[in-house]
N, C-alpha and C positions, 0 to 999 in steps of 0.2 A: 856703582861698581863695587865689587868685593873682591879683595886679593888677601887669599890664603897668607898670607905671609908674615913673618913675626918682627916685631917692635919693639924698640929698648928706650927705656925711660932710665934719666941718670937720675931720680928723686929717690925711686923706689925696688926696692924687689922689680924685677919684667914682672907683669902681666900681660897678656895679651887681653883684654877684657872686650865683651862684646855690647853695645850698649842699649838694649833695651832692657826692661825689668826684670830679668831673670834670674840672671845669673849676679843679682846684685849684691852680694857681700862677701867679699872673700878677706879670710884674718889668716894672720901667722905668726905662731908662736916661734920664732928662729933663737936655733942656738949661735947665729954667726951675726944676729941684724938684729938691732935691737927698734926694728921699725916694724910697724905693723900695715900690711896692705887690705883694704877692703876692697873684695872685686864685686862692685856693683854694677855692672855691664860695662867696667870696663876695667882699670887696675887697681886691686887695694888691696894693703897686708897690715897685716899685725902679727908683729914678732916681740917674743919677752926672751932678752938675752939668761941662761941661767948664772951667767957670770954677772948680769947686773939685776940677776934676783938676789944673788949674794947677801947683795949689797944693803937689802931691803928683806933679810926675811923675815924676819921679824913681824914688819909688818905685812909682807904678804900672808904666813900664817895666822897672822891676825884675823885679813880678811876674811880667810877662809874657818877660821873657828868663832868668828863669830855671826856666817852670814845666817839667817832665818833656816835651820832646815827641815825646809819644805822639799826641798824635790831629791827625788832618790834617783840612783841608778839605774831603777829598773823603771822608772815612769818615762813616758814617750811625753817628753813637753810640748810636740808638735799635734799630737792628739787629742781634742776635746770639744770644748763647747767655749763660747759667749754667755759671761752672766751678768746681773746688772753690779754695778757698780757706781752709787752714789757722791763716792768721792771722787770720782773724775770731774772736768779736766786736771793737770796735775800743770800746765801753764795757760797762756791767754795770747792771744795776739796783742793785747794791751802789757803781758808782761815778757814774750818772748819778740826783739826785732827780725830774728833772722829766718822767720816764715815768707818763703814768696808768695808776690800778690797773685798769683793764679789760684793757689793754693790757701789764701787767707777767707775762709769761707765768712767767717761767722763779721766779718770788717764788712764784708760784700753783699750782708745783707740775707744769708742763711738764714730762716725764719727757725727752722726746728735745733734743738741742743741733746736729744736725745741719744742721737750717735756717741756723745761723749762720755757715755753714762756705762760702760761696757768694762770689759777686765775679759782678758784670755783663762778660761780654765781647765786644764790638763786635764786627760782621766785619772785620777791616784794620789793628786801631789797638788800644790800648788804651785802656779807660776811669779816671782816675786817682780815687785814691779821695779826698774833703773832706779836703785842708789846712786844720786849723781858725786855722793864725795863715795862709796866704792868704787865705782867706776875710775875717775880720775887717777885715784889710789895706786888700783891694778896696774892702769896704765901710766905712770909717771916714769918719765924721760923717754916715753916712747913714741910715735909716728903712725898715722892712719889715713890711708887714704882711701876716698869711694871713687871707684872708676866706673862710669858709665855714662845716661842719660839721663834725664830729669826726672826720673823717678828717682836715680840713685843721687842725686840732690834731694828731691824731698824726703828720703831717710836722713840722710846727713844732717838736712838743716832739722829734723824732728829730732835729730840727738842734738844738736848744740840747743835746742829750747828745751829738753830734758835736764841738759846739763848746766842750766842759766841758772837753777836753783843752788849752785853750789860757786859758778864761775863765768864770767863770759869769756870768751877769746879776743884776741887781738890779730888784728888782720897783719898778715908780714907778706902777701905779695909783692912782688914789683910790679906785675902785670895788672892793668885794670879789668881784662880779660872774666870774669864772674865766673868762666867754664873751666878754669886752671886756679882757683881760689887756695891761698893756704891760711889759716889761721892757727894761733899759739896759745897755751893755757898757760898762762907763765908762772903760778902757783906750782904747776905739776908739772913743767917744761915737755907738757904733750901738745906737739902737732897734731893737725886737723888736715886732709888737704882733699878737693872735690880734681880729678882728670876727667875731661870730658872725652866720650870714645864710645860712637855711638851704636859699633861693631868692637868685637873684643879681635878686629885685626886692622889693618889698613884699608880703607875704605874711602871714595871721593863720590861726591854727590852729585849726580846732573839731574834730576828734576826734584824738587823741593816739595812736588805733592804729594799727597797721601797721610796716612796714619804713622807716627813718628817713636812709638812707646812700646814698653810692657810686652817687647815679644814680637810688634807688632809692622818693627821694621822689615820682617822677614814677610810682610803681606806687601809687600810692593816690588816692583818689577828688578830684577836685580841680573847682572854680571858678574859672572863668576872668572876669577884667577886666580891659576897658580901659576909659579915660577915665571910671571909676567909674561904667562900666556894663557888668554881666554880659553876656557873649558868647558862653556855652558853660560846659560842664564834662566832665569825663573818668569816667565809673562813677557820677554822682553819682545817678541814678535819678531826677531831677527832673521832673517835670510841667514841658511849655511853654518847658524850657531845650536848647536847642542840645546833640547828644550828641557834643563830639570827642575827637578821638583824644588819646593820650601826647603822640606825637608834634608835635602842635600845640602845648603848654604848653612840653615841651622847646625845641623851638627857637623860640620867642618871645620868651623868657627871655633866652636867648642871644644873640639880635636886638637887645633892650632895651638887654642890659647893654654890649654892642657900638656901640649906636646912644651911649651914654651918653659911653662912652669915646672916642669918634670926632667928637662935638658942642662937647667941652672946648674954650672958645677958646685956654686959654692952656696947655693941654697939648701937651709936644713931647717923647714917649716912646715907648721901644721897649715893645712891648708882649709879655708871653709867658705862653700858656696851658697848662697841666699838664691831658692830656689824659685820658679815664676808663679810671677804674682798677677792671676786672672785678671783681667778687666769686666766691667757688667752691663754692656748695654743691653736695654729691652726698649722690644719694637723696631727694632732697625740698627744700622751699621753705625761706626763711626758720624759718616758720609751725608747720612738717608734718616735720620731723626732720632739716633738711638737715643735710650735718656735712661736714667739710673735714679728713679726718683724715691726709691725702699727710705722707709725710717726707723728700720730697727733692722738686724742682723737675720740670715737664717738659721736654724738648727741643722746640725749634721746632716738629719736625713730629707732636707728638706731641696738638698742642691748637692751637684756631685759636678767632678771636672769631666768633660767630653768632647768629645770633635776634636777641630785641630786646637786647644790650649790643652789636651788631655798627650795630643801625640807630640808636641813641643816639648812639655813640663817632661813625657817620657825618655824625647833623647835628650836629655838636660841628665838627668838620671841615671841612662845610659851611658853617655857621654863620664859623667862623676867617677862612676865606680870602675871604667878602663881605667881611668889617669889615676887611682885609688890605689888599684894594683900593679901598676907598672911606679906608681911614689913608693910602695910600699918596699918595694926591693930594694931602692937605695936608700932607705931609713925614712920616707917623707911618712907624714899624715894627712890626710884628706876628712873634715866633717863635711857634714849637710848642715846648712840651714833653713830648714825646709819650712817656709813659713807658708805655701799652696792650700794650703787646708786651712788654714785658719784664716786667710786672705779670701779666699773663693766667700766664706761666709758671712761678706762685711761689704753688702750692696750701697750701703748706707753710707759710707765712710770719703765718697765723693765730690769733687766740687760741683761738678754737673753746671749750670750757670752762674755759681755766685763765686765767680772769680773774677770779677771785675763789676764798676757800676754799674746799675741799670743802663746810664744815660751815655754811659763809654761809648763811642762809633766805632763798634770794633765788631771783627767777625770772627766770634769763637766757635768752634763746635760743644757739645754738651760735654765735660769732661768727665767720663766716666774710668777713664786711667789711672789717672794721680789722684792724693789725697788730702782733705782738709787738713790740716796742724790747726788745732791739735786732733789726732785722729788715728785711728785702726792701725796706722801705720806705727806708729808708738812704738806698739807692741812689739816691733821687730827688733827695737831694741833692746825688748827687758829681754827676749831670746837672745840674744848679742851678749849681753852683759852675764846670761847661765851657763852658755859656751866655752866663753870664755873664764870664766871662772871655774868649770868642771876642765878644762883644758889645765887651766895652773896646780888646779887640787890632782892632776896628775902626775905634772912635773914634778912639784914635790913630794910625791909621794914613790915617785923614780928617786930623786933625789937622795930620798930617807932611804931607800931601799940599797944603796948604792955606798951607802957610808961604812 
């Protein structure tokens, strides 16, 4: 079941997050909250108070005069190509712990290392790869959370083994809970924290089958409510109930958790969405034998989004640019982080069966959703880490303009 309906979390900024891989990173720069939410399908923010940039400009202008520049204003960092890259990986499963074992390909027996050999490269500019002490830097005394599913964990845990080069974190849960994780950087007093939310609304689950990821919860039979009253369902075969589409629950959802974010009186943040990220079976479904066996990336013109991840990723898009302009009137900001194009071309970048032993008695399907660490997914960070840095190089430069 799915209920339209909105959720308040006392950690964070509300989001309402939805939680397969779509809509997986949302930051906020807040002039009122000096926490940052990542909405990775489900709630996350990042906010930089400018009252406690103050405090640090110094060093913030630091950052920003002395990063690499490489990418300009007018370069699309979301547009380009895969090239090789020799220096990769930049950790190991031997030197990062907080890779999950599904996702620990090369531990599991991954025969090829080729996928690791890759770098994002823009049309115009280059893309710079995560400084983990910038990074920290940027973010010190501030709050991050990824909300969604397990994809929006395996970003998460792909930044803290980004970030082990400079720091590891210390767990400060109370809960043993893994899907409610908070961990601390006590050098930079940045919180880390994973909210599991596997819809960006309230949601209860009565059948545990089917495809669970990447967009892909909207492929199984679902109930729809609002106002705790059923309005419809999608596959569900019901007598008497309203038969609608995917596409109706998709962007609802999206609507909702937008509608959520945009209601906040006393939120005053940039907001940024991490747009869906394909999955790649060939030969069959999930279900029926798909398998993801590529070992090296495609080129641009070599693969294109279509079908239904072409009409999802669209009302994700669609969805964006409403909540855009309805933030925009009360002062908010909305980016993209449209990482779709550059994820669509990274067939390779999967655990497919080496997410667990050979001899394991277990029944996995071929994982063509999630990503090896260290892996393609990476990259999502070093986008993370331009965002937001082109985000602050704005603030300050409001700032300067203002004095």
């Amino acid at each position: 079941m799915v209920k339209f309906q909105q959720e308040t979390t006392s950690y964070f900024v509300l989001i309402l997050p939805l939680s397969f891989l779509i809509f997986t990173a949302l930051f906020t720069f807040s002039s009122n909250n000096p926490n940052i939410l990542l909405l990775t399908n489900t709630r996350n923010t990042i906010s930089t108070s400018p009252a406690d940039l103050s405090g640090r400009r110094n060093t913030s202008a630091a950052i920003m005069t002395s990063r690499d520049d490489r990418v300009t204003r007018e370069c699309d960092i979301f547009s380009g190509e895969w090239v090789p890259d020799p220096s990769g990986p930049h950790y190991t499963n031997e030197t990062c712990w907080a890779i999950h074992e599904h996702q620990n390909c090369m531990k599991y027996g991954r025969p090829d290392s080729g996928f690791l050999k890759w770098r994002w490269k823009p049309e115009g500019c280059e893309l710079p790869l995560l400084d983990p002490l910038r990074f920290l830097t940027l973010l010190r005394g501030k709050s991050m959370a990824f909300v969604g599913d397990s994809v929006a964990r395996n970003q998460m845990q792909s930044l803290i083994c980004l970030l082990s080069r400079a720091e590891y974190p210390v767990i400060i849960s109370s809960s043993p809970d893994q899907r409610f994780v908070h961990w601390r950087y006590p050098t930079y007093n940045f919180t880390l924290a994973a909210f599991w939310s596997p819809y960006l609304v309230r949601s209860e689950e009565a059948d545990l089958d089917g495809p669970t990821h990447n967009g892909h919860w909207f492929f199984r039979p679902l109930v729809f409510y609002e106002n705790r009253q059923v309005v419809g369902c999608y596959e569900c075969l019901a007598k008497n109930v309203t038969d609608l589409t995917r596409n109706y629950g998709y962007r609802n959802v999206f609507r909702t958790a937008f509608r959520a974010i945009n209601s906040r009186v006393n939120y005053r943040g940039v907001t940024f969405l991490r747009t869906f990220a394909p999955s790649h079976f060939e030969g069959g479904l999930w279900n029926t034998g798909g398998r993801c066996n590529r070992t090296r990336p495609f080129r641009s013109d070599e693969i294109h989004l279509r079908g239904a991840q072409l009409n999802l990723y669209g009302i994700q898009v669609e969805e964006f640019r409403r909540a855009e302009e309805v933030g925009r009137r009360r002062g908010l900001r909305y980016r993209l982080l449209n990482v779709t194009q550059a994820t669509l071309l990274r067939p390779d970048g999967h655990p497919t069966v080496y997410g667990h032993r050979p001899e394991d008695r277990v029944t996995l399907y071929n994982d063509c959703i999630h990503w090896c660490l260290p892996g393609p997914i990476d990259s999502w960070n070093d986008f993370l880490l331009e965002m937001l840095e082109t985000e602050l190089r704005g603030i300050l430069h409001e700032e300067k303009r203002s004095r």
